[in-house]
N, C-alpha and C positions, 0 to 999 in steps of 0.2 A: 601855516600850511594845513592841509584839509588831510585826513587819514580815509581812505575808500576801505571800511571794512564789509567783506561779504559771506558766503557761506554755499555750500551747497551738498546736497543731500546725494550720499553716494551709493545705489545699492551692489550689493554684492555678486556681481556680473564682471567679467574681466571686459564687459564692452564698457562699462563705464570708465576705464581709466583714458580712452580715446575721447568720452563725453568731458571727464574732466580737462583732458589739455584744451580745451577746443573752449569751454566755459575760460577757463584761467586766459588763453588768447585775447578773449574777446576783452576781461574785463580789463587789460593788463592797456588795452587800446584806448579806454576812458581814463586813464591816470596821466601820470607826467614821466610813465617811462615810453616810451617810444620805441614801438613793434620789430625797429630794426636794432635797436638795439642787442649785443649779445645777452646783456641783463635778463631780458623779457626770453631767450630761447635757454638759459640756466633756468628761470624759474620755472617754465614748463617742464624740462627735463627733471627739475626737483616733484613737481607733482606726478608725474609717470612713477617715478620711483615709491614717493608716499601711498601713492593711492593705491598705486601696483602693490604691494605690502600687506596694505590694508583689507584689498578683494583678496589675496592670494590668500592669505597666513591667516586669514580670523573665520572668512565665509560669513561673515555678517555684514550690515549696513555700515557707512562711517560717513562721518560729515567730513569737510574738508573748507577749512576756514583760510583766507587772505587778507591779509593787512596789508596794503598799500600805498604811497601819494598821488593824494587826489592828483587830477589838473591842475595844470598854473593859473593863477587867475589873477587879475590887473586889480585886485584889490588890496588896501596897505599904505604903504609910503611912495610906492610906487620907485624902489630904489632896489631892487631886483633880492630883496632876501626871501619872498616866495618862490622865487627861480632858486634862490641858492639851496634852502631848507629841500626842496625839493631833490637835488642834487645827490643832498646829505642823508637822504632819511635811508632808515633799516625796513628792507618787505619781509615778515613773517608768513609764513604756510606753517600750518596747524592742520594732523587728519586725530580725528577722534573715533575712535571703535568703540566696542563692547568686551573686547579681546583684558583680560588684567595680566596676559602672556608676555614679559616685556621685549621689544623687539633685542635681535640677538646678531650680531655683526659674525656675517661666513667669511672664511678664506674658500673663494673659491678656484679650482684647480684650473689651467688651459681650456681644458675641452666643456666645462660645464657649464649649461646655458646658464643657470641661476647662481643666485650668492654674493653679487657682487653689486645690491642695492644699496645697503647703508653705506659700503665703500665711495659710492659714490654721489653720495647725501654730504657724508664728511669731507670730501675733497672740493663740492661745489658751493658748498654754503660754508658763512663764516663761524655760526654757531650753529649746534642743534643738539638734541637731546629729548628727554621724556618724562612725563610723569603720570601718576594713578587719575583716572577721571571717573567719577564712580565706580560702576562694574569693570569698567575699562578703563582703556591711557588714552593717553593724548601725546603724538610724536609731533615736532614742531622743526623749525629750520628758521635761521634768520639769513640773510645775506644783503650787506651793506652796499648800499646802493654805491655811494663813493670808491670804494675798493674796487667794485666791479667793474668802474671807471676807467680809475688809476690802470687796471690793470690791462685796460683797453688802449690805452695811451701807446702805447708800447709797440704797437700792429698799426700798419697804417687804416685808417678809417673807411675807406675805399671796401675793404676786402673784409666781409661776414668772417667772425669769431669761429664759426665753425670750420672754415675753408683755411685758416692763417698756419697750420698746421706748426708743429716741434712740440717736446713732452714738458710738463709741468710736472715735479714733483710735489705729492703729498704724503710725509712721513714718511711710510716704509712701501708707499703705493706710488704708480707713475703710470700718468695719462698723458695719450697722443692725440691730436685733432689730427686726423687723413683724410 
């Protein structure tokens, strides 16, 4: 199975974070996840978040890197395990600043509009975390393409992940799709 790895250059503009979902869309359309998939509208909302973060909290430039599976492609044994691998694989996002401030997870209260970005980094990805990258860090997010599946099973197919509504507990946090 083929990995699409990409990158793109983020400047420090809160209109970039609308540039970034819109780049991640597109490229999310050349791979073997599929646009309608809820998978593909997690990963955007994961990069709103990252990228969101990154213009907000540093005022500096940051790259914003993806790792993805390519498209399926009929090459092999032709016995469907580039469809399967495909299935199975883990998409990484990666934003990289200048910022060595490590990011800091808020409780935020009812009424406040911010605070509530890593909270939901952590509830939609299955791993994420950070580390030093030269002057700066590098915050990352994995989410397993199969999980994301599994967990689509569940709603009938018909009806967009976003519209199936009832809450999903994570940890000491609980999110509602309305």
């Amino acid at each position: 199975m083929q990995v699409l790895q990409v990158q793109l250059e983020v400047r420090p503009d809160p209109a970039e974070v609308g540039r970034a979902r819109r780049w991640v869309r597109s490229r999310i359309a050349g791979s073997a996840i599929g646009v309608d998939e809820s998978l593909a509208e997690t990963l955007i909302l994961l990069v709103s978040e990252l990228v969101t973060n990154a213009v907000v909290h540093t005022g500096s430039p940051a790259v914003l890197r993806l790792s993805l599976p390519g498209a399926a492609t009929d090459a092999g044994a032709g016995d469907g395990t580039s469809a399967e691998a495909a299935k199975a694989a883990t998409v990484r996002l990666e934003v990289a600043d200048t910022s060595a401030r490590p990011p800091r997870p808020r409780c935020a209260d009812g009424d406040e509009t911010n605070g509530r970005g890593l909270a939901l980094v952590d509830g939609l990805a299955d791993r994420w975390g950070w580390s030093p990258e030269g002057a700066g860090k590098r915050i990352w997010c994995e989410v397993d393409r199969s999980s994301a599946c599994s967990a689509n099973t569940e709603a009938s197919d018909a009806t967009p992940a976003a519209y199936r509504g009832g809450a999903t507990a994570y940890e000491d946090l609980a999110y509602e799709a309305v």
